[in-house]
RODO-120306 format. One record per residue (C-alpha): x negated, y, z; residue in one letter. Coordinates in pm, whole numbers. Each point is the difference from the previous one (the first is absolute). Example, Ala and Ser with C-alpha at 12.3 -4.5 7.8 and 13.67 -1.06 7.14 Angstrom:
! RODO-120306
       x       y       z  kollum
   -1230    -450     780       a
    -137     344     -66       s
END
This chain:
! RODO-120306
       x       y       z  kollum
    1247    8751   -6289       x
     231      20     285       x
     223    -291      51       x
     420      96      18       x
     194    -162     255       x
     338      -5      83       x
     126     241     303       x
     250    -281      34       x
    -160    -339      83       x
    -371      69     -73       x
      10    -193    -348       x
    -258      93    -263       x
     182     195    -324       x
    -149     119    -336       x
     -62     365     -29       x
     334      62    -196       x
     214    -181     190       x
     345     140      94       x
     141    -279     216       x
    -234    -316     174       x
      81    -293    -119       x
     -39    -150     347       x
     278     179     190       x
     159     215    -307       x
     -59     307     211       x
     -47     339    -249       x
    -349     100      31       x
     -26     409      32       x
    -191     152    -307       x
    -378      99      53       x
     -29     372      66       x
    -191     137    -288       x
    -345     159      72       x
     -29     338    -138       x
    -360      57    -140       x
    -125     375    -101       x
    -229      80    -311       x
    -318     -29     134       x
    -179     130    -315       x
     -14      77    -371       x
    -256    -315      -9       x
     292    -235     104       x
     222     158    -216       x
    -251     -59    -319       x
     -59    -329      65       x
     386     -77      -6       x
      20     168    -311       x
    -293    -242    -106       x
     161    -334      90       x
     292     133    -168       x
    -129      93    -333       x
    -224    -401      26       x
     361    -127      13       x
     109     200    -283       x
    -257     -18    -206       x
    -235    -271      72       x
     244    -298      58       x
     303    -207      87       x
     332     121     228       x
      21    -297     281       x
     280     194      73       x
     251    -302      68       x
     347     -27    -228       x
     298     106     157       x
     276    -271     -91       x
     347     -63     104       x
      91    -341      88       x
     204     -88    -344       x
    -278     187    -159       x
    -248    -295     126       x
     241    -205     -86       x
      48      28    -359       x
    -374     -27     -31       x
     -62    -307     210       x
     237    -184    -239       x
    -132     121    -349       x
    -310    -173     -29       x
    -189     246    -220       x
     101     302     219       x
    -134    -209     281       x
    -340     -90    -145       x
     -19     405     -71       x
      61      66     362       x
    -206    -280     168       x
    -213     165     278       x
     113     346     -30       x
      41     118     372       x
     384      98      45       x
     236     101     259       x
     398     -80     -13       x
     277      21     226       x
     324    -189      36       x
     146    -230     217       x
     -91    -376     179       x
     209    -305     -63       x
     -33    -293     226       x
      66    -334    -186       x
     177    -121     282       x
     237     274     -29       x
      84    -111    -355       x
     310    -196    -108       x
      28    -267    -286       x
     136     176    -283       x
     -60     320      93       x
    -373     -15     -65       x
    -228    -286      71       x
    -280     143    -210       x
    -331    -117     181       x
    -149    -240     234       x
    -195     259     185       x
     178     135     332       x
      17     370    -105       x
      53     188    -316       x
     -10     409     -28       x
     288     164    -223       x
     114     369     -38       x
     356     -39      86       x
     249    -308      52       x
     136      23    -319       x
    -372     -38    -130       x
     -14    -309     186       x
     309    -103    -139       x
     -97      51    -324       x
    -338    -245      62       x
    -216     362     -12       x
    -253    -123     251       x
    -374      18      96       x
    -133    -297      90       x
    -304     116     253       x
    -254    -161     196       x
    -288     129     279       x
    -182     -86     285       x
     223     231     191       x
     344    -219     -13       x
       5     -60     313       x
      78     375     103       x
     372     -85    -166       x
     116    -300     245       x
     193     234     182       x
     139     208    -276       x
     327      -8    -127       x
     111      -3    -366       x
      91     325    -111       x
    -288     155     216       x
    -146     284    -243       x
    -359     -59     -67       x
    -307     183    -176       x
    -287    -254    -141       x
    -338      99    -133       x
    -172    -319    -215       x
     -54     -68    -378       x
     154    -244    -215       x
    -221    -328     -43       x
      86    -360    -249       x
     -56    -312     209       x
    -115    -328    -214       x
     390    -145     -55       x
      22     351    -196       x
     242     151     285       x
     -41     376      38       x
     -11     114     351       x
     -22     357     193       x
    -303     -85     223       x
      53     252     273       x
    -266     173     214       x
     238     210     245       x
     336     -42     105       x
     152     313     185       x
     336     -36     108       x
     216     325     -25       x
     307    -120     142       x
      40    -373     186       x
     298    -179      71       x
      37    -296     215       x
      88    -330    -179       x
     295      25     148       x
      83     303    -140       x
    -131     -33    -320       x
     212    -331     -86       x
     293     164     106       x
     -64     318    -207       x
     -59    -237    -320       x
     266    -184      65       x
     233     345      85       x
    -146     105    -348       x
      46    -301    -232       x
     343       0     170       x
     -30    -362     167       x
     152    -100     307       x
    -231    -225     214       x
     281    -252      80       x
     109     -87    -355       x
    -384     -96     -43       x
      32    -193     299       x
     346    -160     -85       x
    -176     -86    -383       x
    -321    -147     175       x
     236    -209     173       x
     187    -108    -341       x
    -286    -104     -97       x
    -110    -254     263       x
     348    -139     -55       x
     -35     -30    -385       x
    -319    -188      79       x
     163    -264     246       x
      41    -355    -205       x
     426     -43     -15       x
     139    -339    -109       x
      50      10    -380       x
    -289     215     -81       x
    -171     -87    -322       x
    -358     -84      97       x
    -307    -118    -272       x
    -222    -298      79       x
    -316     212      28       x
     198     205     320       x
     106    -328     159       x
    -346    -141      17       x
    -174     352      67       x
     218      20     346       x
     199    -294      63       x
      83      67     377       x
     159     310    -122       x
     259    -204    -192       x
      31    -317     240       x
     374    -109      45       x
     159     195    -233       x
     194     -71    -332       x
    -149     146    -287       x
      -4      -5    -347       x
    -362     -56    -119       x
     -71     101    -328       x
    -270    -184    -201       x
    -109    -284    -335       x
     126    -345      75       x
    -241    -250    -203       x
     147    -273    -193       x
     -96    -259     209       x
     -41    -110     363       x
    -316     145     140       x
    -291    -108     180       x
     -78     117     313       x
    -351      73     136       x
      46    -376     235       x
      93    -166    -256       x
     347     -26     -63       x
     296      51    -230       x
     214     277     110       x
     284     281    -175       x
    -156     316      40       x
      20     353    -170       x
    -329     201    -156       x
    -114     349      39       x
       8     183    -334       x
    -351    -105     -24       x
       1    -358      40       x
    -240     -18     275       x
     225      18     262       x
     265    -186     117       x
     301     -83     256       x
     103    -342      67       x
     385     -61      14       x
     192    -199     209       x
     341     -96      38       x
      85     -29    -432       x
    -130      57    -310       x
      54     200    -355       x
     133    -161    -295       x
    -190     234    -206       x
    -347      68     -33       x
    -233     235    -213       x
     116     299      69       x
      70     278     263       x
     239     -53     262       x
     128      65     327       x
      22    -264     329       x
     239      94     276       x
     -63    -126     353       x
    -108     -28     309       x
    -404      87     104       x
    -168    -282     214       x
    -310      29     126       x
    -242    -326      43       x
    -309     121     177       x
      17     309    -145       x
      63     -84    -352       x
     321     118    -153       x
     278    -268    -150       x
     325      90    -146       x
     265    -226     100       x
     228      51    -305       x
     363      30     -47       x
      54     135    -351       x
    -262      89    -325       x
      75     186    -292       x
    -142      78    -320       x
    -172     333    -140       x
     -37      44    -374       x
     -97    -368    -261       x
      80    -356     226       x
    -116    -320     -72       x
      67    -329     124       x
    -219     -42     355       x
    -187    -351    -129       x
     -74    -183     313       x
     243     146     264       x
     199    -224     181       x
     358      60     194       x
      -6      87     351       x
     224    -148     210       x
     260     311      92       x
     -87     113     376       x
     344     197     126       x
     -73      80     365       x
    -172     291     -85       x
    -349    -150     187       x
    -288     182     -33       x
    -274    -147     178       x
    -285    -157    -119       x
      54    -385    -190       x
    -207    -240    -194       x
      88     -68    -370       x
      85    -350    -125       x
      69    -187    -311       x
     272    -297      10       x
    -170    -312    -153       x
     343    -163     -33       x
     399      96      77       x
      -5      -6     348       x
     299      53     213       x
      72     312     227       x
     131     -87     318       x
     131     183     276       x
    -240    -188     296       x
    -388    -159     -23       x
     163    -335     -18       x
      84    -218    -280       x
     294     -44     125       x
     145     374      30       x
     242      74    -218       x
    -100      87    -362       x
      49     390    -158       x
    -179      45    -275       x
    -245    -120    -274       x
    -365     121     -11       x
     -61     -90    -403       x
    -318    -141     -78       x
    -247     299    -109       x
     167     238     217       x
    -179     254     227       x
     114      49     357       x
    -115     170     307       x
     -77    -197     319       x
      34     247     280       x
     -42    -273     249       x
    -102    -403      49       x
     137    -288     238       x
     -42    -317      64       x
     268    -296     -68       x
     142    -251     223       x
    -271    -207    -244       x
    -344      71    -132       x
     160     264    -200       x
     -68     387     -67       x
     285     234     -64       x
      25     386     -83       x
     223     251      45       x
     146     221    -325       x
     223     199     265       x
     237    -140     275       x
     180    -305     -68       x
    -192     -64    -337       x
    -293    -297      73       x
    -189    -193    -246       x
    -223    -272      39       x
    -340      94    -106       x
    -219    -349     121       x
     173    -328      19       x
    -128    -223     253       x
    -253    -164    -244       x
    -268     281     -43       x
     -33     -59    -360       x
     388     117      19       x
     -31     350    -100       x
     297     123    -150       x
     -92     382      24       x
    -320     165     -34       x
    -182     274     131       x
     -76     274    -201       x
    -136     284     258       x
    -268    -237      59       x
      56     -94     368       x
END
């Protein structure tokens, strides 16, 4: 058989082709040959053939379907195991999943779907097609009118599909065109989608205050670095022990297999559900919630084995070692024994050393915040009057 071409750009076209699907130029129609009777023979053995399809077997003659038509039977599973290979020919119209807008109708995860009329495709009246051929459509537009030939066929995850063995296109849009025309039609103006995408990104952006779980801190903790956040979660009953070793405040995932170790103070409740408010810290890329308040959710309990923290009011949210006060020590405002005293640091209290100096003596100081010191080594080393907890 003769191979078509285009008159346009030379590309290769099926024999019913209106338009190429190369350039979109129309493609004249084939002048018809006409043929004279050539004989009574001919005209017996027509009559022949005929009466053998009459008589003597089955029509192939393919079903004639509208798009909603196909439809209705690719989604009612006994009409579709009646119809399975039966050669039939619908027209309608092509959808191009990028064309389609949440809510409107995110139906499938292929890129096109074939309808008879936007309202059908508003409805979720769709055939879901497939064929060796898609690649004839990467041009087309949504809304371009189309004519397939294929037969309906059940792949093994019980999906019915229009398997198609022609595609014809009887009127092509551009994509540009056709997005505009859907959009004219479902009575959408481009820029409110654009102005809602946009809402969107903002929504997602992390604000101060925003309630948080465990299980999102730990699953992107960059993404929540230096803000102050509530963080939702279970806060056991007693101090927990970290993966080095040590004793720390920390609150659970709502499985118990995670958790986030607080800094900075510590519940007096424990048990139960409850919310931590502060600041996110990151030490080597592991998250740690510098607290400033807790509350409860739901049943409390006394927290058995949590400790005050010393109060830190600077607002300082950098990373600091945890320590336990072996005996009331005095806070002073200098690394000196000899600066003026403050405060008290109460035996069994928890404080955060942001920082360590050396003494006029042998001594080791830290710093709470400025102008609060305490002694943490005397000069003797068996002088330790705080210990470390973060295992340093």
């Amino acid at each position: 058989m003769e191979k078509r071409v285009c008159p346009n750009c030379g590309n290769e076209i099926q024999e019913n082709d209106k338009f190429c699907d190369n350039c979109g130029a129309q493609i004249p129609e084939k002048k018809k040959k006409n043929f004279k009777m050539i004989g009574l023979g001919i005209a017996c053995v027509l009559v022949l053939v005929v009466g053998i399809g009459i008589f003597g077997g089955e029509s192939t003659e393919p079903l004639n379907l509208k798009a909603d038509e196909l439809s209705d039977i690719m989604f009612d599973d006994d009409k579709a195991e009646e119809y399975l290979d039966t050669p039939i020919n619908t027209t309608g119209y092509l959808f191009r999943e990028d064309d389609v807008i949440d809510g409107n109708n995110k139906l499938t995860d292929s890129n096109y779907v074939f309808c008879s009329s936007v309202k059908s495709f508003t409805k979720g009246k769709i055939v879901l097609f497939e064929s060796d051929h898609m690649n004839k459509l990467k041009n087309v537009g949504t809304l371009s009118k189309l004519s397939m030939n294929g037969q309906l066929v059940k792949h093994k995850s019980g999906m019915i599909f229009f398997n198609v063995d022609k595609i014809s296109i009887e009127k092509k849009l551009t994509k540009e065109e056709g997005k505009n025309a859907l959009y004219k039609k479902l009575g959408i103006d481009e820029n409110e989608i654009q102005k809602a995408d946009s809402s969107t990104e903002e929504s997602n952006e992390v604000k101060d205050g925003d309630t948080i779980t465990v299980d999102d801190l730990l699953a992107d903790p960059t993404k929540y670095a230096g803000k102050t956040l509530r963080i939702k979660g279970k806060f056991p009953q007693a101090l927990a022990r970290s993966s080095d070793g040590r004793d720390i405040v920390a609150i659970n995932n709502d499985n118990l297999d995670q958790y986030v170790e607080i800094k900075g103070g510590s519940p007096n409740f424990g048990g139960c559900e409850g919310i931590v408010t502060g600041n996110i810290i990151l030490n080597n890329g592991t998250p740690i919630i510098n607290a400033t308040s807790f509350e409860s959710i739901n049943e409390t309990y006394s927290a058995v084995g949590t400790a005050d923290y010393y109060p830190i009011t600077d607002g300082y949210t950098g990373y600091t070692d945890t320590y336990v006060a072996n005996y009331n020590m005095a806070i002073r405002d200098d690394y000196s024994t000899t600066a003026t005293k403050v405060d008290t640091l109460k035996k069994g209290q928890y404080v955060e050393i942001r920082d360590i100096k050396g003494g006029l003596g042998s001594e080791t100081w830290g710093l709470i915040q400025h102008g609060k010191w305490v002694c943490i080594h005397g000069e003797n080393p068996d002088e330790e009057y705080l210990t470390n907890l973060s295992g340093d």
